[in-house]
KEKOLVEX-862773 format. One line per 2 residues: number of its first residue (from 1); for each residue x, y negated, z negated of C-alpha. Coordinates in pm, 1 decimal, padded with zeros to 6 digits. Each point is the difference from the previous one (the first is absolute). Layout:
<recs>
NUM	X Y Z | ...
</recs>
This chain:
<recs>
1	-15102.8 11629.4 03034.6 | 00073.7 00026.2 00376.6
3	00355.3 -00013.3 00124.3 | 00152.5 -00247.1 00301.3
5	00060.8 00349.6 00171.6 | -00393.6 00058.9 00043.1
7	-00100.9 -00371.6 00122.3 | -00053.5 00004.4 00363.3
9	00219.3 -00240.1 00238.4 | -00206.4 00032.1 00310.2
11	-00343.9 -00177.7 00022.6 | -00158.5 00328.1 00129.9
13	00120.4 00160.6 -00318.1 | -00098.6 -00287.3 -00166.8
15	-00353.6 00042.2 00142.0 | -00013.5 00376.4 -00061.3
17	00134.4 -00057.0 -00373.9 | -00306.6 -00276.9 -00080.3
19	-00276.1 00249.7 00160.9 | 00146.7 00325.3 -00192.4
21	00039.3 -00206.6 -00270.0 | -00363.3 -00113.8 -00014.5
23	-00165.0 00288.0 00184.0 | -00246.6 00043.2 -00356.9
25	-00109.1 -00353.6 -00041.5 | -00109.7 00080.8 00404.7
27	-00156.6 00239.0 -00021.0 | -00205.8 -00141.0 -00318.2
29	-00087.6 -00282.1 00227.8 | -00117.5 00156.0 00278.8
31	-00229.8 00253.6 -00200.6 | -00144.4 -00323.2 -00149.3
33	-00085.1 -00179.6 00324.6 | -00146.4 00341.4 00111.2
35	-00191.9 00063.8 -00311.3 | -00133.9 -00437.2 00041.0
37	-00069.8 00089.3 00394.5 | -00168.7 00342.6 -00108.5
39	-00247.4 -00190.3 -00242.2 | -00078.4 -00304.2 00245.5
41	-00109.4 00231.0 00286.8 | -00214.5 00254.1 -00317.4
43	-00135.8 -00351.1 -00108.7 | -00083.0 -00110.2 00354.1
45	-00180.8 00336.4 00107.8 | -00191.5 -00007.8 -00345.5
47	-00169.4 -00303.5 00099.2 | -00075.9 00101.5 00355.3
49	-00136.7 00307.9 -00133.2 | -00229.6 -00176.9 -00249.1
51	-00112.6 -00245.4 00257.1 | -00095.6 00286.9 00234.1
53	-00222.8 00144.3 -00289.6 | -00117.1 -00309.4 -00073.7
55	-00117.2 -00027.3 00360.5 | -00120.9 00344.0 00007.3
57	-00211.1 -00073.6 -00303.6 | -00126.1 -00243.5 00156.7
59	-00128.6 00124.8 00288.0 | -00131.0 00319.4 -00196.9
61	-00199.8 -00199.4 -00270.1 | -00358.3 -00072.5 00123.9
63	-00144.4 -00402.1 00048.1 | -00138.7 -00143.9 -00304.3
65	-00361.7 -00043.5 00037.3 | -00051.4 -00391.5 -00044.1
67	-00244.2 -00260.9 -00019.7 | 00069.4 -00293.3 00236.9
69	-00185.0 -00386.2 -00002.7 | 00106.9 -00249.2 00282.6
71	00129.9 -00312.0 -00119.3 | -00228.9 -00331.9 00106.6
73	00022.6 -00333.7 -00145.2 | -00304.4 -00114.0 -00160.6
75	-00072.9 -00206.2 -00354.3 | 00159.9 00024.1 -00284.1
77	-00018.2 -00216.2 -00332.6 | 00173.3 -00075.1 -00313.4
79	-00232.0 00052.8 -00257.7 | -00089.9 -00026.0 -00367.4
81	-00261.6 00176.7 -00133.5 | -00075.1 -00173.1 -00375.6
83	-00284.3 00074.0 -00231.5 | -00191.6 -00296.0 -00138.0
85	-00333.0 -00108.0 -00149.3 | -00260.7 -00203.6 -00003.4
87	-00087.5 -00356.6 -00166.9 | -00326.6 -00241.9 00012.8
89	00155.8 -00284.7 00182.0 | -00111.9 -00182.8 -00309.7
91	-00135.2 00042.7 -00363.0 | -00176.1 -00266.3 -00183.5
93	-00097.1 00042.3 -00369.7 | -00362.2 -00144.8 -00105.7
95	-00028.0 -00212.6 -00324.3 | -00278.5 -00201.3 -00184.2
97	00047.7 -00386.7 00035.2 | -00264.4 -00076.3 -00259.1
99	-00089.0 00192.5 -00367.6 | -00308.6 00149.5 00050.7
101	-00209.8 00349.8 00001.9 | -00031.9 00172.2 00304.4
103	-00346.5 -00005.0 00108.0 | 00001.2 00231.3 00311.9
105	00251.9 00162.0 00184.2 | -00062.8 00034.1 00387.8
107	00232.2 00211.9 00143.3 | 00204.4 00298.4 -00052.8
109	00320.3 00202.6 00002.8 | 00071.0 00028.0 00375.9
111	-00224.3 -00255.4 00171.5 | 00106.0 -00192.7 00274.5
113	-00072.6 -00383.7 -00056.0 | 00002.4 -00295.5 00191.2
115	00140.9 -00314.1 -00114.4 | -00236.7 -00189.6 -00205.1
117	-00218.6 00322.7 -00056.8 | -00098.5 -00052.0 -00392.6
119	00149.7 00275.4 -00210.2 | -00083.8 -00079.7 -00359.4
121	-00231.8 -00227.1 -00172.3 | 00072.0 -00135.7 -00349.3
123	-00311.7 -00159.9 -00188.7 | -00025.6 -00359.7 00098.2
125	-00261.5 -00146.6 -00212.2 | 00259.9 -00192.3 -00233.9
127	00155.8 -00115.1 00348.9 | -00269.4 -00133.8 00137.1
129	-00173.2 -00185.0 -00300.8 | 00359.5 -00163.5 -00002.0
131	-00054.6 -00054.0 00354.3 | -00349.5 -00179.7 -00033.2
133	00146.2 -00223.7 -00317.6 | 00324.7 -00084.5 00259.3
135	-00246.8 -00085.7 00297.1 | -00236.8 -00270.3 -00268.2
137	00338.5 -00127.8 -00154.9 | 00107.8 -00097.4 00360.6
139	-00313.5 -00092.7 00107.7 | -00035.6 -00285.0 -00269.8
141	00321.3 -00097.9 00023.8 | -00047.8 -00042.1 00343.9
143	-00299.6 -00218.2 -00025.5 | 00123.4 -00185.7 -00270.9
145	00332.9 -00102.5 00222.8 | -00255.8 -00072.8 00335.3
147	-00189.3 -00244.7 -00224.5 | 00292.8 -00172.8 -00142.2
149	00158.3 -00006.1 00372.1 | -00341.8 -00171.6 00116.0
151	-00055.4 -00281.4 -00248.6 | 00443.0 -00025.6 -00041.8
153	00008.9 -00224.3 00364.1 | -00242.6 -00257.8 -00184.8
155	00246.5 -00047.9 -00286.1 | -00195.8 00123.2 -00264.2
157	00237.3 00299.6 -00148.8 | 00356.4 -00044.7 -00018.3
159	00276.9 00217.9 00230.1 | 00128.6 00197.3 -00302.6
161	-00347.8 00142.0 -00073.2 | -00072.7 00116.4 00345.8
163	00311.4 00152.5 00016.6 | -00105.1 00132.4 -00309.7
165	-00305.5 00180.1 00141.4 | 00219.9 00098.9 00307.0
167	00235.4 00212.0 -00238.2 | -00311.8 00157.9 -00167.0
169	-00140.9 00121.1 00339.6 | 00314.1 00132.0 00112.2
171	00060.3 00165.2 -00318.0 | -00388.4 00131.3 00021.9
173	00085.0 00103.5 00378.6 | 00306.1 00219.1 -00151.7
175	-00137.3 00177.0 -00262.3 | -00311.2 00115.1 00268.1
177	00290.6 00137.8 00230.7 | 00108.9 00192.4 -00291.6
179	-00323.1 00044.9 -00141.2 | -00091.5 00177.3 00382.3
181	00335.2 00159.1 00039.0 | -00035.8 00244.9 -00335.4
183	-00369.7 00070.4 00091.2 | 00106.9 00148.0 00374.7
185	00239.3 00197.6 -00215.0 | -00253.9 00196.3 -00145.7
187	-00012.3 00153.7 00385.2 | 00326.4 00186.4 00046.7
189	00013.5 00019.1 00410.8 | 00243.7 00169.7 00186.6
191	00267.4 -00179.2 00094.4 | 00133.6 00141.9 00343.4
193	-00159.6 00311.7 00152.7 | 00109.4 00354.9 -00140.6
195	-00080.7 00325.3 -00163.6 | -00061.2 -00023.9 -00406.8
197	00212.5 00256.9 -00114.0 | -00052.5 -00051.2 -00356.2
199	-00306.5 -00122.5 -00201.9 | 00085.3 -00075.7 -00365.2
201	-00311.6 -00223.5 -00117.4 | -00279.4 00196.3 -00127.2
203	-00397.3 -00197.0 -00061.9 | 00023.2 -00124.7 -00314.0
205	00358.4 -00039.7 -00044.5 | 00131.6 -00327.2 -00146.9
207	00261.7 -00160.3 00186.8 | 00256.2 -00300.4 -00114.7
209	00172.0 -00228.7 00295.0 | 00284.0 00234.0 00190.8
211	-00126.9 00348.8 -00121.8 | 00036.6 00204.9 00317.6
213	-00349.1 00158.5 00143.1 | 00152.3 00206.6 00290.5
215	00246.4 00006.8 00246.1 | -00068.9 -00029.3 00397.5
217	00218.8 00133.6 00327.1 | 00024.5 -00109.0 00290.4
219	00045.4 00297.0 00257.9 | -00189.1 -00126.6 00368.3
221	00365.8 00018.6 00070.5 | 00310.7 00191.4 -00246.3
223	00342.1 00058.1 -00035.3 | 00209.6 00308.8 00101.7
225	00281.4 -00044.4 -00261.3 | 00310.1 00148.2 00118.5
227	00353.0 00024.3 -00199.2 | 00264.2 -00023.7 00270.9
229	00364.2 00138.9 -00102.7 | 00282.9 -00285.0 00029.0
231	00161.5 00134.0 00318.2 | -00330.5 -00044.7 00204.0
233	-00096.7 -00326.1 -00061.0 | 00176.7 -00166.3 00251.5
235	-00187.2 00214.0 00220.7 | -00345.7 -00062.5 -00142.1
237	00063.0 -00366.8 -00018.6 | -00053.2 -00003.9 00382.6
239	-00309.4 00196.3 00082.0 | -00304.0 -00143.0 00001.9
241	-00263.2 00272.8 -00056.0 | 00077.7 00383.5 -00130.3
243	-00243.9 00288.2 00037.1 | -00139.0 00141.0 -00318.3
245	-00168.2 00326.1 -00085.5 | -00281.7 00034.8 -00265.4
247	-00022.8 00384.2 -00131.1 | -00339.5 -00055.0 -00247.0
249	-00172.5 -00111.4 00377.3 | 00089.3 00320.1 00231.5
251	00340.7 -00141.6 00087.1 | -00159.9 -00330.2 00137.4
253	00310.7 -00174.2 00170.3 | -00054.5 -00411.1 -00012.1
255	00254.0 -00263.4 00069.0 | 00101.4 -00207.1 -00258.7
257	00129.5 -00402.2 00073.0 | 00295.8 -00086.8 -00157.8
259	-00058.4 -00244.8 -00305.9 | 00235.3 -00029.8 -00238.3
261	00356.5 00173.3 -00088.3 | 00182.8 -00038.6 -00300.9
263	00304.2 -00195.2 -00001.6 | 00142.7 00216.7 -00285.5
265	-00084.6 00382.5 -00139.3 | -00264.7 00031.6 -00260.7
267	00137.3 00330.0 -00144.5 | 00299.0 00180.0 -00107.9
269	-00015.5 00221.6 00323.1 | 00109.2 -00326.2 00196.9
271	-00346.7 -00008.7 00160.5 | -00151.0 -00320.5 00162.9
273	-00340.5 -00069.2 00049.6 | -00183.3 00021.6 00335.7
275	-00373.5 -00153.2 00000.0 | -00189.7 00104.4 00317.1
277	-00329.3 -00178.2 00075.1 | -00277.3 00224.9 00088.4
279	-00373.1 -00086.2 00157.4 | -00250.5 00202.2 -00252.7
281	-00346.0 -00121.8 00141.1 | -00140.8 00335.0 -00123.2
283	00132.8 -00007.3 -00362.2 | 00090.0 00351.9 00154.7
285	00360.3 -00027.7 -00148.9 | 00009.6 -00026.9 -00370.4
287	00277.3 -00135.8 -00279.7 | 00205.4 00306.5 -00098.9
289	-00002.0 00218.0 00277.7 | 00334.0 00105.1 00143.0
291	00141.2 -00046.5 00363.5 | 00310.9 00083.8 00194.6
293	00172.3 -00301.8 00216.0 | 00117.7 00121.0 00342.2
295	00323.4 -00267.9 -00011.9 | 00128.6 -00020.9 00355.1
297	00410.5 -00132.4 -00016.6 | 00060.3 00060.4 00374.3
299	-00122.0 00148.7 00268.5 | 00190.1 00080.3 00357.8
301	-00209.8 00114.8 00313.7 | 00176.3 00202.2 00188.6
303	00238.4 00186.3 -00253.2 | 00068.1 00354.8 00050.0
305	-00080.0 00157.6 -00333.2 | 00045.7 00377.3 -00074.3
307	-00121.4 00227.3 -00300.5 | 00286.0 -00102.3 -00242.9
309	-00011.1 00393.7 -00095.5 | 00158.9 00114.4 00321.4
311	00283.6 -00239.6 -00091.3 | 00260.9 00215.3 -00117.5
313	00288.2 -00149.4 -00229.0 | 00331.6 00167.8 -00085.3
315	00362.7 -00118.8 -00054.2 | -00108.0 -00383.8 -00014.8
317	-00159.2 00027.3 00362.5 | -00375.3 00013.3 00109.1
319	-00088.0 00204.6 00305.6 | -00292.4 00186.6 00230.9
321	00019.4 00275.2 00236.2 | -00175.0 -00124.9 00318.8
323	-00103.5 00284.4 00279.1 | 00152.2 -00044.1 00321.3
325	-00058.4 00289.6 00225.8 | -00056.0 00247.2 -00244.8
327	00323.0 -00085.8 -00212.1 | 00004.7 -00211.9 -00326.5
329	00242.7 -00291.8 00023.0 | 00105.9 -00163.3 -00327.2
331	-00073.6 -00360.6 00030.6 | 00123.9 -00258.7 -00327.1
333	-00231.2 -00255.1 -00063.7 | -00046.6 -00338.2 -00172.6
335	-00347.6 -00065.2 -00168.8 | -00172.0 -00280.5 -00051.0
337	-00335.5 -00105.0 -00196.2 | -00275.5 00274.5 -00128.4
339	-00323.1 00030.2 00002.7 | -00167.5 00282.7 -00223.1
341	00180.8 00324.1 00100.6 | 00133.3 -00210.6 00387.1
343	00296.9 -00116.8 00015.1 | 00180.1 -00241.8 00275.3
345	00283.5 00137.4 00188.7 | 00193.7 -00351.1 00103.9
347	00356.9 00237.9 00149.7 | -00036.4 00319.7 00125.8
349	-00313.9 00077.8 00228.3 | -00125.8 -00111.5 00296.0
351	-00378.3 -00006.3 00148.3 | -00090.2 00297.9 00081.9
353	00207.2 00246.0 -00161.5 | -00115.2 00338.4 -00157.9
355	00123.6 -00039.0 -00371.4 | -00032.3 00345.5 -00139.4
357	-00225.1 -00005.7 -00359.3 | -00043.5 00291.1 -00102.4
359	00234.4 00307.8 00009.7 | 00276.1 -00265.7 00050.5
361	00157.8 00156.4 -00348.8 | 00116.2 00293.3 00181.0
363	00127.2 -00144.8 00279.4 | 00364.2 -00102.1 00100.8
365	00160.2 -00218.8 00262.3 | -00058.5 00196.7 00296.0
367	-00193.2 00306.8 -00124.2 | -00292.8 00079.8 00215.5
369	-00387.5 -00073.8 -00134.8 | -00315.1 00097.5 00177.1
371	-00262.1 -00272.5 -00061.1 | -00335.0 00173.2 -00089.6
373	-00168.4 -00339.3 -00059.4 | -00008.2 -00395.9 00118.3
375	-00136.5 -00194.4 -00259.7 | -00098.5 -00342.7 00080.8
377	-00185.5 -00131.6 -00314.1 | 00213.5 00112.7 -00361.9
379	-00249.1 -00125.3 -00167.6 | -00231.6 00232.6 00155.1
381	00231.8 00316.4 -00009.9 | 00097.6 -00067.8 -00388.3
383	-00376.8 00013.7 -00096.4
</recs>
């Protein structure tokens, strides 16, 4: 415990006491700001050190050997490539009218027929003896009702037994209609023109009223059946005709006419129905054989497209490395619709530009490249 005898009066004692009194704390102080200052200025030539090697580097490491194309716009589409099939654009099964045998068959599996071509005959003798009996009921009955007419204005038959006579004709008349009616049954004709596809009725074979004989298609023109997925439709709803590709004919590439879209799926797979109309003069294209449908959503002329594999994306950002006298510049992009292995570039590029695609993996902002090639086609230079 200090004594009133060692307090100082003056303020220069005063000031003296204080500083002797906390010369330790300082000195601790000081060699802490000096030790903070020390580390700064260690820190500070650490990182001009670094950046000086990092220079060096550099400007030791050699230019990456690169593969350049110049960016010009040109077409690009939206597309949907969709596998399909074909359909007859109609099928129309063949039955017997009448009960009969089948006397001769005409055609066969595969013809093409005309409508009204005879196909199958069915024995008509019964028909036509019922025929003949018919034709001699009406006959009389006509006669009979002429006669009465004739002698009816002199008063000599009554009105209830002419129209007596007139009722017996007209029934005559009816049962000949029918009576000719099931005899041109016994000639089954084609109804519209087609291809028999199936023949069931055999000479010889009995047939009752509605038993089917063979089934005909129609395929002068078919239908590219298409299953369109749900988020597309809106899309397919407005074109008009859609390019289709037949693989069982050398890749033979018609276009199809829009006809008919399903207003709700037909499968699980939440697929609706597309039905293209195509011309088939030749019978060339057959039921059955598959196709590809070349869908086109949207196109843009004058897009500047890239190969989407010199698109480079890291840390939630898409960039390129264009040349620019003999440097690589990084360059972020936006992209836009694709088209096979193209893809739009909408933010980013300009017309003209050397966008570097291939080598552009070892490349960085600013590193030098030496362009051993210009491609102008991709296509070209990926094949």
């Amino acid at each position: 415990m200090r004594t009133d005898y060692q307090r100082p009066k003056t303020l220069r004692g005063k000031i003296v006491f204080f500083f002797w009194y906390n010369l330790p704390r300082l000195v601790l102080l000081g060699m802490a700001v000096m030790i903070v200052l020390l580390f700064v200025t260690i820190s500070d030539k650490k990182s001009s050190i670094l950046a000086e090697q990092e220079a060096a580097v550099k400007q030791e490491r050699p230019p990456v050997n690169t593969v350049i194309m110049q960016v010009t716009p040109a077409k690009i589409s939206n597309r949907l490539n969709l596998p399909g099939s074909i359909e007859a654009w109609n099928e129309l099964d063949l039955t017997a009218k009448i009960a009969g045998t089948v006397e001769e068959v005409v055609v066969n599996e595969g013809d093409s027929v005309r409508e009204g071509d005879i196909l199958i005959q069915i024995e008509s003798d019964d028909y036509r003896i019922a025929l003949e009996r018919a034709q001699a009921a009406y006959n009389l009955a006509k006669a009979d009702y002429q006669r009465d007419k004739s002698v009816y204005s002199k008063g000599v038959i009554p009105p209830a037994e002419l129209e007596a006579r007139e009722t017996r004709m007209q029934t005559a008349k009816a049962d000949l209609d029918n009576a000719q009616l099931l005899f041109e049954r016994c000639t089954i004709k084609a109804p519209i023109d087609g291809v028999i596809r199936r023949l069931d009725a055999k000479i010889g074979m009995y047939l009752g009223g509605g038993d089917p004989v063979g089934r005909r298609v129609q395929i002068d023109r078919v239908k590219a059946v298409i299953g369109i997925p749900e988020s597309d439709v809106t899309a397919v709803r407005k074109l008009d005709k859609v390019e289709v590709t037949i693989k069982a004919l050398d890749d033979l590439k018609v276009y199809g006419k829009k006809h008919f879209i399903s207003s709700s799926p037909e499968s699980m797979a939440r697929l609706y129905r597309l039905e293209l109309e195509l011309d088939n003069p030749d019978h060339l294209i057959l039921p059955g054989m598959f196709v590809r449908a070349d869908i086109v959503k949207k196109s843009i002329d004058q897009a500047l497209s890239i190969p989407f594999y010199s698109i480079i994306s890291r840390n939630n950002e898409q960039y390129v490395f264009v040349e620019k006298d003999g440097v690589a510049e990084k360059r972020n992009v936006t992209t836009g619709i694709m088209e096979e292995w193209m893809v739009e570039i909408t933010e980013g590029l300009e017309p003209g530009e050397r966008v570097v695609v291939e080598g552009h993996r070892d490349v960085e902002d600013g590193r030098k490249v030496k362009v051993v090639k210009t491609i102008t086609d991709p296509e070209a230079y990926a094949l």
